[in-house]
N, CA, C and O atoms as a GROMACS GRO file, in nm:
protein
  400
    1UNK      N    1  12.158   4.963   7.373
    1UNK     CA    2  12.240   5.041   7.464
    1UNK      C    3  12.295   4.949   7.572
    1UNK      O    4  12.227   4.861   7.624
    2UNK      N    5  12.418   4.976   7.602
    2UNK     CA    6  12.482   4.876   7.717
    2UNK      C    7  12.429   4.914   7.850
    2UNK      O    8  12.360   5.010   7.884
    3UNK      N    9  12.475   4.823   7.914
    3UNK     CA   10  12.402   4.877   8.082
    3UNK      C   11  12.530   4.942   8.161
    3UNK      O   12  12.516   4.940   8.283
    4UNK      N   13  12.641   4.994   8.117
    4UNK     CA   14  12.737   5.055   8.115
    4UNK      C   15  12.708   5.180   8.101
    4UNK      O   16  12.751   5.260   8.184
    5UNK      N   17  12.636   5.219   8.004
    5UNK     CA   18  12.615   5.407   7.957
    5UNK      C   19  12.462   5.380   8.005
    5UNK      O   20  12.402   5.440   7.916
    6UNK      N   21  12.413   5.353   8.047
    6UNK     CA   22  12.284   5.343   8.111
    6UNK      C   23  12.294   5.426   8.263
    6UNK      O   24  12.215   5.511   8.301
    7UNK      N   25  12.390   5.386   8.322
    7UNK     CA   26  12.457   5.422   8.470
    7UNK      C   27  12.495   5.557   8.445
    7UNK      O   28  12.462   5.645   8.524
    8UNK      N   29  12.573   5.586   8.323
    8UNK     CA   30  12.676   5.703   8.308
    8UNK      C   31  12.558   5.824   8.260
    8UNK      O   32  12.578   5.944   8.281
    9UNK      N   33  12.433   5.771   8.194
    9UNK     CA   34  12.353   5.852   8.148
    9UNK      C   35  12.308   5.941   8.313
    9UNK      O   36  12.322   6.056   8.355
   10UNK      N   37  12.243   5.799   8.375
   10UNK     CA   38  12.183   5.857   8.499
   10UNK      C   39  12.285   5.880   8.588
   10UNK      O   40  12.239   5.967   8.663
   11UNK      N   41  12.349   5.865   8.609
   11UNK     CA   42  12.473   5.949   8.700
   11UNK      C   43  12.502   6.097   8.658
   11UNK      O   44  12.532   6.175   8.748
   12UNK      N   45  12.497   6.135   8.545
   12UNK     CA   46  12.478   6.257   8.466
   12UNK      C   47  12.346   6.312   8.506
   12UNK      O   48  12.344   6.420   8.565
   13UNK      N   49  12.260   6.263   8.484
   13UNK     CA   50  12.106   6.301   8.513
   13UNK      C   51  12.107   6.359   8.662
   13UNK      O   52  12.068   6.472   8.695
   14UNK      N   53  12.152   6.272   8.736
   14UNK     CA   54  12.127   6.283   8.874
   14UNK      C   55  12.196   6.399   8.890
   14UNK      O   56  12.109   6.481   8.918
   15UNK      N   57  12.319   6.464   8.888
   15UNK     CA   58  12.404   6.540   8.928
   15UNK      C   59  12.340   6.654   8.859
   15UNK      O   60  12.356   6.760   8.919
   16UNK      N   61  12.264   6.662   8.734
   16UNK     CA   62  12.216   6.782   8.670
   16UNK      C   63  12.131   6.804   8.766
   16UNK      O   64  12.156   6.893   8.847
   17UNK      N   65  12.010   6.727   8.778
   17UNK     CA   66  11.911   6.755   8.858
   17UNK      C   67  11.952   6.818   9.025
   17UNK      O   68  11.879   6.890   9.093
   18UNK      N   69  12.067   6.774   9.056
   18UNK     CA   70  12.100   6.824   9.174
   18UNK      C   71  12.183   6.948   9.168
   18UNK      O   72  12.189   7.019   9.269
   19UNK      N   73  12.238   6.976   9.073
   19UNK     CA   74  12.278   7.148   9.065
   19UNK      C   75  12.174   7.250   8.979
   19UNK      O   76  12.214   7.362   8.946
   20UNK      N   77  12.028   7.202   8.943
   20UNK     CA   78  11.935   7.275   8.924
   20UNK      C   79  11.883   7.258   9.035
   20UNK      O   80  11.863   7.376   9.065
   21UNK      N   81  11.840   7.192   9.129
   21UNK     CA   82  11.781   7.196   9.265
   21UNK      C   83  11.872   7.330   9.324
   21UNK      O   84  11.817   7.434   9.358
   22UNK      N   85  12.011   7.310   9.329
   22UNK     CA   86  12.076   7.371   9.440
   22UNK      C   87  12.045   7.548   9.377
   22UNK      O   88  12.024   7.642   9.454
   23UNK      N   89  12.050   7.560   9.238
   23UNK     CA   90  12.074   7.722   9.168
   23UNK      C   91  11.888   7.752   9.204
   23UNK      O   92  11.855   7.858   9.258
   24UNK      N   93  11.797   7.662   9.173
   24UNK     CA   94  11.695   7.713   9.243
   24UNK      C   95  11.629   7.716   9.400
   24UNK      O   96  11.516   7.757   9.426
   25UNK      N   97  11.716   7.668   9.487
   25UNK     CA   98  11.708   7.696   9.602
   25UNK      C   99  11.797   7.829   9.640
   25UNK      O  100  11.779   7.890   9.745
   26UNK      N  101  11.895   7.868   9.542
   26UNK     CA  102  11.962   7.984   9.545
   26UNK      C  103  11.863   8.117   9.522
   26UNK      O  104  11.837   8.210   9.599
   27UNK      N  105  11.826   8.095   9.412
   27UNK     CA  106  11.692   8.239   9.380
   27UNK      C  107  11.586   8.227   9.451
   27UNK      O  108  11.509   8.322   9.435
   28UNK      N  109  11.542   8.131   9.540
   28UNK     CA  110  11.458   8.111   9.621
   28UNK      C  111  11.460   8.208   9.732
   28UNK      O  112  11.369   8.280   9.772
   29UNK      N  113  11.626   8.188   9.790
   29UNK     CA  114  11.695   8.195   9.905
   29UNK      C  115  11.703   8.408   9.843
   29UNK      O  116  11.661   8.494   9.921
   30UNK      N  117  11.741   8.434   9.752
   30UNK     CA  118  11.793   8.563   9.702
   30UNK      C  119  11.656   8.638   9.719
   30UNK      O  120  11.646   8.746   9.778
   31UNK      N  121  11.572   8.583   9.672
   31UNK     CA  122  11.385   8.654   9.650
   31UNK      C  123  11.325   8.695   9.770
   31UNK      O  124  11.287   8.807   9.801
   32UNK      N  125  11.319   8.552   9.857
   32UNK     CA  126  11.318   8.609  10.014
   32UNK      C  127  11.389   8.689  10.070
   32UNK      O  128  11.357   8.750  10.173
   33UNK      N  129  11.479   8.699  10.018
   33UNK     CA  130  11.608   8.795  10.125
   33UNK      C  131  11.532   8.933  10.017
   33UNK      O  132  11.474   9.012  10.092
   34UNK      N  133  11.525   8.960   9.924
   34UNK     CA  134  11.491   9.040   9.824
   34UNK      C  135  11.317   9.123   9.887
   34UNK      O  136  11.296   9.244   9.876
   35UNK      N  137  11.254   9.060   9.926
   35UNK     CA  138  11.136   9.104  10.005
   35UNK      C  139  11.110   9.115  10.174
   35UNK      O  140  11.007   9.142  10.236
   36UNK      N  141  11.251   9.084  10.223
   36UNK     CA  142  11.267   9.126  10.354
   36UNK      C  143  11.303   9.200  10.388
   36UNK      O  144  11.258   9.262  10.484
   37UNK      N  145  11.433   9.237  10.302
   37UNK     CA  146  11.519   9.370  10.286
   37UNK      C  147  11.530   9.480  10.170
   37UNK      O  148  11.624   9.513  10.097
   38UNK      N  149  11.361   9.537  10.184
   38UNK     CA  150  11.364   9.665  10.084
   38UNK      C  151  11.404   9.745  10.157
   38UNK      O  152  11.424   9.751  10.278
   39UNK      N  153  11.422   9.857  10.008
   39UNK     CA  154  11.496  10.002  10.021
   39UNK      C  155  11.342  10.080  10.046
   39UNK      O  156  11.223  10.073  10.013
   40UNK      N  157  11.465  10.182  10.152
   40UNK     CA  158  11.353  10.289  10.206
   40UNK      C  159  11.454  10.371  10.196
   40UNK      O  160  11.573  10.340  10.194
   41UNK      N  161  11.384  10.528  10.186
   41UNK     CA  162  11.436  10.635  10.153
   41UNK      C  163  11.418  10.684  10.294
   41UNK      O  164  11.310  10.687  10.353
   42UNK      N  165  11.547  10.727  10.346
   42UNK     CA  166  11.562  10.833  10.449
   42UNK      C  167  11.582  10.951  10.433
   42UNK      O  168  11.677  10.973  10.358
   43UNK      N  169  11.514  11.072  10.486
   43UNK     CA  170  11.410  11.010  10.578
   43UNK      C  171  11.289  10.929  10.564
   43UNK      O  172  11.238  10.926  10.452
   44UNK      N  173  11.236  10.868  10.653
   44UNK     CA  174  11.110  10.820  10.604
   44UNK      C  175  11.009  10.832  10.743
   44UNK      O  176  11.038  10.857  10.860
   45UNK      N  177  10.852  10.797  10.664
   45UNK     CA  178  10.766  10.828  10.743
   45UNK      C  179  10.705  10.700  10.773
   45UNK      O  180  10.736  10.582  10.756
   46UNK      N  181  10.616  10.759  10.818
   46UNK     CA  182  10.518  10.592  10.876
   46UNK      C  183  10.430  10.567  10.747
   46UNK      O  184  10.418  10.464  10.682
   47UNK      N  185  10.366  10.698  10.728
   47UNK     CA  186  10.253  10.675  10.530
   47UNK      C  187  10.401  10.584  10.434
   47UNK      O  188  10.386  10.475  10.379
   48UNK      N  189  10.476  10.629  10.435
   48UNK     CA  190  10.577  10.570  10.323
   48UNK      C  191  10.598  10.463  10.362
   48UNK      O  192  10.600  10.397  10.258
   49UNK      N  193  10.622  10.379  10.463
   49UNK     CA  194  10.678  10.233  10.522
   49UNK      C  195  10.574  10.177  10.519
   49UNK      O  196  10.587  10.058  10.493
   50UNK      N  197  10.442  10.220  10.539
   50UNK     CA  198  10.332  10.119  10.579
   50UNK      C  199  10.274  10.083  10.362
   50UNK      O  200  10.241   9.982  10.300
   51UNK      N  201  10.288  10.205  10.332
   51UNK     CA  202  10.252  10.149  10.180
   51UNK      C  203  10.378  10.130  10.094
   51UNK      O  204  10.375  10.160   9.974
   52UNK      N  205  10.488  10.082  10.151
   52UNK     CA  206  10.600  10.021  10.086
   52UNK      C  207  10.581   9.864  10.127
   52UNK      O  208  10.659   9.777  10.088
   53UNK      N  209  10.440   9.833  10.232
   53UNK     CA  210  10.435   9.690  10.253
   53UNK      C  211  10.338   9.580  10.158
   53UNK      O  212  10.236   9.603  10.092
   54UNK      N  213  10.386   9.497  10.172
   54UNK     CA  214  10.269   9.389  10.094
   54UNK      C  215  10.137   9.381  10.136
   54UNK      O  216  10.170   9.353  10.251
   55UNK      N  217  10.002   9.383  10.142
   55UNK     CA  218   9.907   9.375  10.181
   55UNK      C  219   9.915   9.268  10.274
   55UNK      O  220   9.860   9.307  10.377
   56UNK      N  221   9.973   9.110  10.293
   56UNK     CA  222   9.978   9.059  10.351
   56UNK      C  223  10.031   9.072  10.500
   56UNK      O  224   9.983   9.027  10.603
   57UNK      N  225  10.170   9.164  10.474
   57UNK     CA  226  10.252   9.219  10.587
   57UNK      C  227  10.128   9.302  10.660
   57UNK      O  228  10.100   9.260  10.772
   58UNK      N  229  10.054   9.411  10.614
   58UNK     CA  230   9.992   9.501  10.705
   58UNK      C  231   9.889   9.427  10.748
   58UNK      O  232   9.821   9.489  10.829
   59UNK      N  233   9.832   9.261  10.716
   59UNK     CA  234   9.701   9.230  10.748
   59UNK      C  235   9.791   9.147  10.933
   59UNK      O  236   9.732   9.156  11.041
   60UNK      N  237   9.910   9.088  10.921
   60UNK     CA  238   9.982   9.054  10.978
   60UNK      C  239  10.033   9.130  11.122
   60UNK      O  240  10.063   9.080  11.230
   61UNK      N  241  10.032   9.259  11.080
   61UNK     CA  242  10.051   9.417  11.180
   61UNK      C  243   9.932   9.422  11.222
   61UNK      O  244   9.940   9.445  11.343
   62UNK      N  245   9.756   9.407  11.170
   62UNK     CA  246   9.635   9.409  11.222
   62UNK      C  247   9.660   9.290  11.303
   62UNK      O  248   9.716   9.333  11.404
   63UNK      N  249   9.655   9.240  11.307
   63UNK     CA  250   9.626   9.106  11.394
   63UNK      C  251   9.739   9.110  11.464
   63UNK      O  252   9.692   9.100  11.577
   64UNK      N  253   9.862   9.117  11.480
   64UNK     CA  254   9.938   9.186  11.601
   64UNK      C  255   9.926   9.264  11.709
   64UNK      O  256   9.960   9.259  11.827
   65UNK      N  257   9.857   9.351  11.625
   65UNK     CA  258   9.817   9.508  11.722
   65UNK      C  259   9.706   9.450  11.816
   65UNK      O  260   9.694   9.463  11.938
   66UNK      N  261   9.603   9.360  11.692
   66UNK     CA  262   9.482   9.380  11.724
   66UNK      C  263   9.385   9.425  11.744
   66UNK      O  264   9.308   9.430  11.840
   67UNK      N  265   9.390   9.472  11.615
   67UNK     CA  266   9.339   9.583  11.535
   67UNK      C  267   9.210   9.540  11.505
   67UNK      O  268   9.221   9.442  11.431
   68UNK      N  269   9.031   9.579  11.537
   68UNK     CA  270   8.955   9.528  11.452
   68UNK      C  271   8.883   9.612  11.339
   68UNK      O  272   8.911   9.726  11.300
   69UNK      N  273   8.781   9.522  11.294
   69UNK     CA  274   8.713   9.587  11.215
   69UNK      C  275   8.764   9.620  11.098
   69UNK      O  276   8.682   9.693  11.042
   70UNK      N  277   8.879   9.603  11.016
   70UNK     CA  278   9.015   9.616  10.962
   70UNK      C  279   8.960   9.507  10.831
   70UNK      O  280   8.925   9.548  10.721
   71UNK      N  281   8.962   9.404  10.862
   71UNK     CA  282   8.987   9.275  10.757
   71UNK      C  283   8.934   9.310  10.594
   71UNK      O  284   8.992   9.257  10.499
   72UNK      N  285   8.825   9.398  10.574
   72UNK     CA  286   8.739   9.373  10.462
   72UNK      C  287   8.832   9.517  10.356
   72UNK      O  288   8.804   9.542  10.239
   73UNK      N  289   8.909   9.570  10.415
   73UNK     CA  290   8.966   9.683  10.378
   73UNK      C  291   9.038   9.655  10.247
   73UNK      O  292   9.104   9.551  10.242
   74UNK      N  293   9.032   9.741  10.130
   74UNK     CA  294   9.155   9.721  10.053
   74UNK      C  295   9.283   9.740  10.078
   74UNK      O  296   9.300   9.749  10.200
   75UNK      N  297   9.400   9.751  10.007
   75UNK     CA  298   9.522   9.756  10.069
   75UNK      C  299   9.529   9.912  10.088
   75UNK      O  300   9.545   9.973  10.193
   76UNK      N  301   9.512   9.963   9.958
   76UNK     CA  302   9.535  10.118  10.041
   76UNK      C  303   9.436  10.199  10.128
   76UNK      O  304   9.471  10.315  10.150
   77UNK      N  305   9.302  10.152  10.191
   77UNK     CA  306   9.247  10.193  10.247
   77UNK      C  307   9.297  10.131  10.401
   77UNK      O  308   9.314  10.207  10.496
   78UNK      N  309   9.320   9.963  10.410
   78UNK     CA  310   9.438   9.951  10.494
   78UNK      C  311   9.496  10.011  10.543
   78UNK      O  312   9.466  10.053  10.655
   79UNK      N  313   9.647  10.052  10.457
   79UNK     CA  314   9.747  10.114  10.477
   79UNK      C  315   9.725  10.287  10.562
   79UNK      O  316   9.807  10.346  10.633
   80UNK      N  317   9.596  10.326  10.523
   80UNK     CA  318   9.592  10.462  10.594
   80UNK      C  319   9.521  10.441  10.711
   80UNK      O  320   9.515  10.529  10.797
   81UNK      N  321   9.470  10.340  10.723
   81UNK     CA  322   9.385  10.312  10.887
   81UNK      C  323   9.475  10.297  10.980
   81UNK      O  324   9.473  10.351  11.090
   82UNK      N  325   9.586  10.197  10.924
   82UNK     CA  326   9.716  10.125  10.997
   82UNK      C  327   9.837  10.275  11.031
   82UNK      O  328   9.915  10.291  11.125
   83UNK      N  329   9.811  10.350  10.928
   83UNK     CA  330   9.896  10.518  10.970
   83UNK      C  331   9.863  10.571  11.099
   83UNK      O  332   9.940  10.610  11.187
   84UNK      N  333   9.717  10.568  11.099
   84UNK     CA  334   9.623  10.625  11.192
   84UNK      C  335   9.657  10.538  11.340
   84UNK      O  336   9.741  10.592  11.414
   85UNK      N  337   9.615  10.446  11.373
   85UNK     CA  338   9.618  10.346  11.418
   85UNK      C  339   9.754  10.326  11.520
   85UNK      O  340   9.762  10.343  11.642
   86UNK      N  341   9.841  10.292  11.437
   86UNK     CA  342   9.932  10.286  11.492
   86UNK      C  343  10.022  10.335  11.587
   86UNK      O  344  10.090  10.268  11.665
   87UNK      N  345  10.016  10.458  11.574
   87UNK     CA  346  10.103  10.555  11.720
   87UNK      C  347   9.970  10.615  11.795
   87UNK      O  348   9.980  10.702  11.882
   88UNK      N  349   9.869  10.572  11.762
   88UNK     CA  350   9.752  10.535  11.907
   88UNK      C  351   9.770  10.388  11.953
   88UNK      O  352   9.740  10.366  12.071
   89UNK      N  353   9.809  10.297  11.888
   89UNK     CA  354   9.797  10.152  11.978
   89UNK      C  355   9.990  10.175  12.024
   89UNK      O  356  10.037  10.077  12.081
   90UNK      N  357  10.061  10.260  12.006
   90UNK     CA  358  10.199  10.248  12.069
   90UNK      C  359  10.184  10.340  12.180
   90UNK      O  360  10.254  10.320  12.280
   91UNK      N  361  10.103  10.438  12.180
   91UNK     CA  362  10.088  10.555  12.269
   91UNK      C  363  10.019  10.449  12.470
   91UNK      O  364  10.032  10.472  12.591
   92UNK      N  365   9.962  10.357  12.396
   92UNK     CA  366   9.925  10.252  12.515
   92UNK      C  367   9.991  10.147  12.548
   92UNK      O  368   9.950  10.054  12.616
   93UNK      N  369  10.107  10.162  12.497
   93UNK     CA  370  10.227  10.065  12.495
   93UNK      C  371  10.367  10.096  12.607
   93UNK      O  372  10.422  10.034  12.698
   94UNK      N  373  10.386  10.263  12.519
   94UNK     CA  374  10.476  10.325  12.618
   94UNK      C  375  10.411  10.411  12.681
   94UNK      O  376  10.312  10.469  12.637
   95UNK      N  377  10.477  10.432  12.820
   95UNK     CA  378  10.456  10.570  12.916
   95UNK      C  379  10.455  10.701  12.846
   95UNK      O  380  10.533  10.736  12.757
   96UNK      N  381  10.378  10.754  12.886
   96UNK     CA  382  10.416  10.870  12.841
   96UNK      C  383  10.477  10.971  12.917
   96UNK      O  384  10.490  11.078  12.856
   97UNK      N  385  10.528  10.968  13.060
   97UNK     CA  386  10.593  11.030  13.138
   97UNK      C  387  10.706  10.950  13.169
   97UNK      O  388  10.735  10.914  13.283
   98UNK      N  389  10.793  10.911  13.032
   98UNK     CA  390  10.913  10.809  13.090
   98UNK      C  391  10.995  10.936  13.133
   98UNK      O  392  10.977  11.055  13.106
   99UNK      N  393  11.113  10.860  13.225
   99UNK     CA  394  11.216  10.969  13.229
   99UNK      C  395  11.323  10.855  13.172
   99UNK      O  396  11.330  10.732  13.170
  100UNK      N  397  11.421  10.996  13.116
  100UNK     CA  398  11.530  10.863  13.024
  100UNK      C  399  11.639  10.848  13.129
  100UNK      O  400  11.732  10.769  13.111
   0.00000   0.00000   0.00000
């Protein structure tokens, strides 16, 4: 083989490899956007949003809130503590005698 098509091979190579890099940084880029922005049905509730989340997301909301005692939970036993939970740790957040 000449050292002529040697160059032309890997100049080919290179440019493949760099528009499979770029189409999989594309579905990368689509997947994330794809698990940031789910569909929710309106109306919706707090039971429906909190178990439309990933287990990771609600362990993420515990440790936000600061929530204990929480960690050893499965996801859907989670998800209904975090129902509970939640508009009691917002109820100490906002006033409850705001005026608008």
């Amino acid at each position: 083989m000449e050292k002529g098509n040697t160059v032309k091979f890997s100049e080919i190579g290179v440019f493949d490899v760099l528009e499979r890099t770029k189409a999989f940084g594309q579905q990368l880029q689509e997947n994330k956007e794809q698990r940031l922005w789910k569909k929710i049905n309106i109306p919706c509730n707090l039971f429906d949003t909190v178990n439309g989340l990933s287990k990771n997301e609600m362990i993420r909301i515990r440790i936000n809130l600061d929530l204990k005692n929480l960690s050893s939970l499965k996801k859907a036993e989670l998800a209904s503590e975090l129902v509970e939970l939640i508009p009691l740790k917002l109820k100490k957040v906002t006033p409850a005698d705001r005026n608008p």
